[in-house]
C-alpha positions as CSV (number, residue, x, y, z in Angstrom):
1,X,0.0,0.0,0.0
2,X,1.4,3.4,-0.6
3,X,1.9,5.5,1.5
4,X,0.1,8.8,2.0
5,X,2.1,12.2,2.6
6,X,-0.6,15.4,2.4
7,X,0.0,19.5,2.4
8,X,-2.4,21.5,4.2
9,X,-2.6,25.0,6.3
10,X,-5.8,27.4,6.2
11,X,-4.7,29.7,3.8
12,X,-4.0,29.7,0.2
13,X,-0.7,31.4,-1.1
14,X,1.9,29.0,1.3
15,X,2.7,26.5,-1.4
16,X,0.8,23.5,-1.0
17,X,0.4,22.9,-4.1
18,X,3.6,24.1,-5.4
19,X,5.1,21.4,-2.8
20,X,3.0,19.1,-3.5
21,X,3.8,18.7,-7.6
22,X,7.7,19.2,-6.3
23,X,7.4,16.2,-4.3
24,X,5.6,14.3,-7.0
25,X,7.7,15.3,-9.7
26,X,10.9,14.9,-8.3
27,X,10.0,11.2,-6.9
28,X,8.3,10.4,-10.4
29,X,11.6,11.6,-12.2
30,X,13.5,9.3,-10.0
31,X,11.6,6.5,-10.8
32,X,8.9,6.0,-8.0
33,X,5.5,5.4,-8.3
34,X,3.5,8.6,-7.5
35,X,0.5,10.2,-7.9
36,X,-1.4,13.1,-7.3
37,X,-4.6,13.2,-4.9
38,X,-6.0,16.8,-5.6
39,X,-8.7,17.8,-2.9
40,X,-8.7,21.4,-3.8
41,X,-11.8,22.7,-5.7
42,X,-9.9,24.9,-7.7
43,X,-8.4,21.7,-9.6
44,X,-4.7,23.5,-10.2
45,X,-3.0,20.4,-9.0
46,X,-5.0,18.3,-11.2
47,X,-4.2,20.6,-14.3
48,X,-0.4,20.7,-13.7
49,X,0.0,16.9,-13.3
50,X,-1.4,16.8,-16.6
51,X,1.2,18.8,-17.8
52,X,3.6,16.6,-16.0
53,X,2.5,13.3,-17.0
54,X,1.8,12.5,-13.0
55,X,-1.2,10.1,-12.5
56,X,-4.1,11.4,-10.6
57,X,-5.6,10.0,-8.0
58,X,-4.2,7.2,-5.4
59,X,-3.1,4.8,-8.4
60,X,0.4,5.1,-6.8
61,X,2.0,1.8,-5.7
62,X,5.2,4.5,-3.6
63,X,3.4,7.1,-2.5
64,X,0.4,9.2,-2.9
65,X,0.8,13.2,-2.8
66,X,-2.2,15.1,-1.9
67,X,-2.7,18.4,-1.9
68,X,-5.5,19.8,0.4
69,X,-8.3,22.8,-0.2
70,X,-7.0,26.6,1.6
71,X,-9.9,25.9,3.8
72,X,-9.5,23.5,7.5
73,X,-12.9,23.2,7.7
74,X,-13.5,21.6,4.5
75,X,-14.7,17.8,4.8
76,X,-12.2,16.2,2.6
77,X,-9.3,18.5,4.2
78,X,-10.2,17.2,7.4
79,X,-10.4,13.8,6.1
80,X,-6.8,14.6,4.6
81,X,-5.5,15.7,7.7
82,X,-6.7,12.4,10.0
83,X,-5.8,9.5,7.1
84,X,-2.1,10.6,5.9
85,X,0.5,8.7,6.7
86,X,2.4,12.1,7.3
87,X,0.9,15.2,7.7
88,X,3.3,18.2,6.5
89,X,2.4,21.7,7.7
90,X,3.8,24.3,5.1
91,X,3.9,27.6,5.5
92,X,6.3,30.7,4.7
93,X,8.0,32.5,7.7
94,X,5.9,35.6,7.3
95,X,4.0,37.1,10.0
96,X,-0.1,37.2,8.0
97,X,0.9,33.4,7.1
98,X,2.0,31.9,10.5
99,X,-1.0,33.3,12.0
100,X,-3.6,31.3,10.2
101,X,-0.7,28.0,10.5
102,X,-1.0,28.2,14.1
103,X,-4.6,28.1,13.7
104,X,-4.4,25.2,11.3
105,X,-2.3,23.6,14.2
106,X,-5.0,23.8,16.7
107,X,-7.5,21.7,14.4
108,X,-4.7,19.2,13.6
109,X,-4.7,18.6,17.3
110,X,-8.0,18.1,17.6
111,X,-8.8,15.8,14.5
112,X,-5.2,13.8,13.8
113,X,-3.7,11.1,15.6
114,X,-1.0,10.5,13.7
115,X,2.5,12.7,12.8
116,X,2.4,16.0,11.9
117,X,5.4,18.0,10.5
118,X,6.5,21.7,10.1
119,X,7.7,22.9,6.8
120,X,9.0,26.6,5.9
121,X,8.3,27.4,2.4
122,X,9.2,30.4,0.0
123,X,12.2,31.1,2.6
124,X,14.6,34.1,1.7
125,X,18.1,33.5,3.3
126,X,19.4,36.1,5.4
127,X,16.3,38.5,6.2
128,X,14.7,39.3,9.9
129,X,11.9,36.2,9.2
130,X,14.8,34.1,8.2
131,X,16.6,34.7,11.6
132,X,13.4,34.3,13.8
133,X,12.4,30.7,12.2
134,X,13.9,28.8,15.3
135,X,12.0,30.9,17.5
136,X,9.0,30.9,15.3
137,X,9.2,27.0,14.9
138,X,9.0,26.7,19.1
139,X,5.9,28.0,19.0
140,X,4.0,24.8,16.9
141,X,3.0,21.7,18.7
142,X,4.9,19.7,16.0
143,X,8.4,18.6,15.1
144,X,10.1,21.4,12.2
145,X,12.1,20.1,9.6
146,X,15.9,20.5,9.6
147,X,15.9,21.1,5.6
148,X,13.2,24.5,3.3
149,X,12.6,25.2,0.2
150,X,13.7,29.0,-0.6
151,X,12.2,31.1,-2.6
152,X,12.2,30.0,-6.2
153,X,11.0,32.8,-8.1
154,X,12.3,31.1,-11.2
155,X,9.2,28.8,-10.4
156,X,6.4,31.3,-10.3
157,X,7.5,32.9,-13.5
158,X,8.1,29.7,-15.9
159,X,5.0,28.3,-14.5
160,X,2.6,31.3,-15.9
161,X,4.2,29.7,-19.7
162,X,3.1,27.2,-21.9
163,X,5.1,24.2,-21.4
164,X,6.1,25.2,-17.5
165,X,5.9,21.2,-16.6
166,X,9.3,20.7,-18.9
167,X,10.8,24.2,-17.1
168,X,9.8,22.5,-13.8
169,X,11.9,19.4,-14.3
170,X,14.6,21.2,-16.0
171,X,14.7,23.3,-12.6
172,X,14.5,19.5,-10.6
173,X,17.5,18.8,-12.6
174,X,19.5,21.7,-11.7
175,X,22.6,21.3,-9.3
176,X,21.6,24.3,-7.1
177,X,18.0,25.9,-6.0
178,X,15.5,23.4,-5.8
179,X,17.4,20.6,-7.5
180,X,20.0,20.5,-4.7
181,X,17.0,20.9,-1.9
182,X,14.4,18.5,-2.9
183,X,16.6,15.1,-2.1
184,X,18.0,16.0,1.1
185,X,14.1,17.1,2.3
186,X,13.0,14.1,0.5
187,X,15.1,12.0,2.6
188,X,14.2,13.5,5.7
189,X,10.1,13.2,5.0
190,X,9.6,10.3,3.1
191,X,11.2,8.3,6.7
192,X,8.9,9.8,8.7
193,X,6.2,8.8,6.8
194,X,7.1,5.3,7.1
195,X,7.7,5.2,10.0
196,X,4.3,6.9,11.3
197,X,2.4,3.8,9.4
198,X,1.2,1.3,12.3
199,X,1.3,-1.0,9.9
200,X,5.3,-0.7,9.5
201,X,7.5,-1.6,12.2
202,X,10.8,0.4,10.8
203,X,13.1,3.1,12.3
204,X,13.9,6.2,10.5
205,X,17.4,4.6,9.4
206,X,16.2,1.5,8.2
207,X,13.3,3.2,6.4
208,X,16.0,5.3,4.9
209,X,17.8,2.5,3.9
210,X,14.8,1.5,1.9
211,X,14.3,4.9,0.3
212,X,18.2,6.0,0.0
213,X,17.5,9.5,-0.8
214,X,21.1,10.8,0.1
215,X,22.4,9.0,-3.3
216,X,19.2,10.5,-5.2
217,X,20.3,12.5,-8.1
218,X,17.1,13.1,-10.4
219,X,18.0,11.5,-13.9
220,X,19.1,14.4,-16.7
């Protein structure tokens, strides 16, 4: 059974779905079996795996990406939120966006049993919200990754073109930005998602043994 990692905060504009295709892509270029489980309205996650040649759905065999509506109360987010395997909290390190995450948070609490993570998105190196991530981080009731994702403005730009699925792998591909982020975060999730299924018995080192994301190099 694959397993399930979902995006989700409140608000729209963190980069769930940005994330979520990331994840997919760069797992599907390295030859996993993924797919994408839009439950966002708006579709844009559907659209883009299109574009990407990503299955829809949960056909995966791997893992199964899915990316959540900009709404907590909505039924299938909250379904989202208690059935992952691993739930990943994005948000950007900006004061309007952390205060609907720590709302977010609290309904996470409430509804899921299972792990949660902390993710900073669109991070710029070396500004004041930068510097106050630590502290900002003690404030969640949930484990913060060690590894972000900067700010990709490359990304945003390309992906307002026709053909921005090829630009998109062509920027997985690179040796620096989000070429040289995604496998070191993708070795630090993809273990805890394992290793939050009842239904594996693994530590994070073996699981990471099984996905050996510190060798991944997506293929060019």
């Amino acid at each position: 059974m694959a397993v399930r990692i979902a995006f989700v905060n409140g608000k729209g504009g963190v980069g769930k779905t940005t994330c979520s295709l990331l994840f997919a892509s760069a797992l599907l270029d390295a030859g996993k079996s993924v797919s994408i489980d839009d439950r966002d309205p708006q579709g844009n996650a559907t659209s883009a795996a299109i574009h990407l040649g990503i299955p829809q759905g949960s056909k995966a065999s791997d893992v199964v990406v899915v990316d959540t509506a900009p709404n907590q109360e909505n039924p299938s987010t909250i379904e989202a939120i208690k059935t992952a395997d691993l739930l990943v909290l994005i948000t950007t390190p900006d004061a309007p966006d952390l205060s609907t995450t720590l709302a977010t948070s609290r309904i996470i609490k409430e509804v899921r049993a299972g792990k949660t993570v902390l993710l900073f998105n669109r991070v710029v190196p070396n500004t004041y919200e930068f510097n106050e991530m630590p502290r900002v981080a003690a404030a969640f009731p949930f484990p913060t990754l060690s590894h972000h994702l900067t700010f990709l403005r490359a990304y945003q730009d390309r992906r307002m073109r026709p053909g921005w699925g090829r630009d998109l792998l062509q920027l997985l591909r690179g040796r620096t930005g989000v070429g040289s982020e995604l496998p070191s975060l993708l070795e630090e999730v993809v273990p805890h998602a394992l290793h939050s299924r009842s239904s594996i018995r693994t530590s994070a080192a073996s699981a990471s043994s099984v996905w050996p994301f510190s060798t991944l190099r997506l293929v060019s």
